[in-house]
N, C-alpha and C positions, 0 to 999 in steps of 0.2 A: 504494500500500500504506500503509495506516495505522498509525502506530508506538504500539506498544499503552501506553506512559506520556504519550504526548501529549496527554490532557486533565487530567493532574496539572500535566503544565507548564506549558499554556495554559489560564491558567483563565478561561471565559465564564460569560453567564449561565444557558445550559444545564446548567452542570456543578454549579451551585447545585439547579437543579431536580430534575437525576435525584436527588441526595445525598437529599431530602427523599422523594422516592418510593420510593425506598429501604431509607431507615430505615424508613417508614412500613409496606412490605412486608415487614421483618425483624421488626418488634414482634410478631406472632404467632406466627412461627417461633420467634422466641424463648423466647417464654412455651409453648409445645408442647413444645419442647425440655426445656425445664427438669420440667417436668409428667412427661413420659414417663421423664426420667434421675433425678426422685427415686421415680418406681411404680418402676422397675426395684430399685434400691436397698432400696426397702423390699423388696420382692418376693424377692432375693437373699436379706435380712436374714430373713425370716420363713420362708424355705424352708431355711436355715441352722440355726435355731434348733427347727423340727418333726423334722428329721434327726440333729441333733449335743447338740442339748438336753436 
């Protein structure tokens, strides 16, 4: 059984490489992320403002 903080502890050269595939896989999610939670925002704000304005 594998102890699930055990490549925090032991750190190889693998644990270098996933880190960098990784982040590389999170740069998009991120910038989606960000994109979809400020349209929501406006999206709130201008359906806010046709209602109560």
């Amino acid at each position: 059984m594998k102890k699930p903080f055990s490549n925090i502890i032991n750190k190889d050269k693998n644990t270098s490489l996933s880190k960098k595939e990784d982040s590389e896989k999170s740069k998009p999610l991120i910038i989606f992320g960000t994109i979809v939670s400020l349209s929501s925002i406006f999206l709130l704000l201008y359906t806010i403002n046709n209602k109560f304005g």
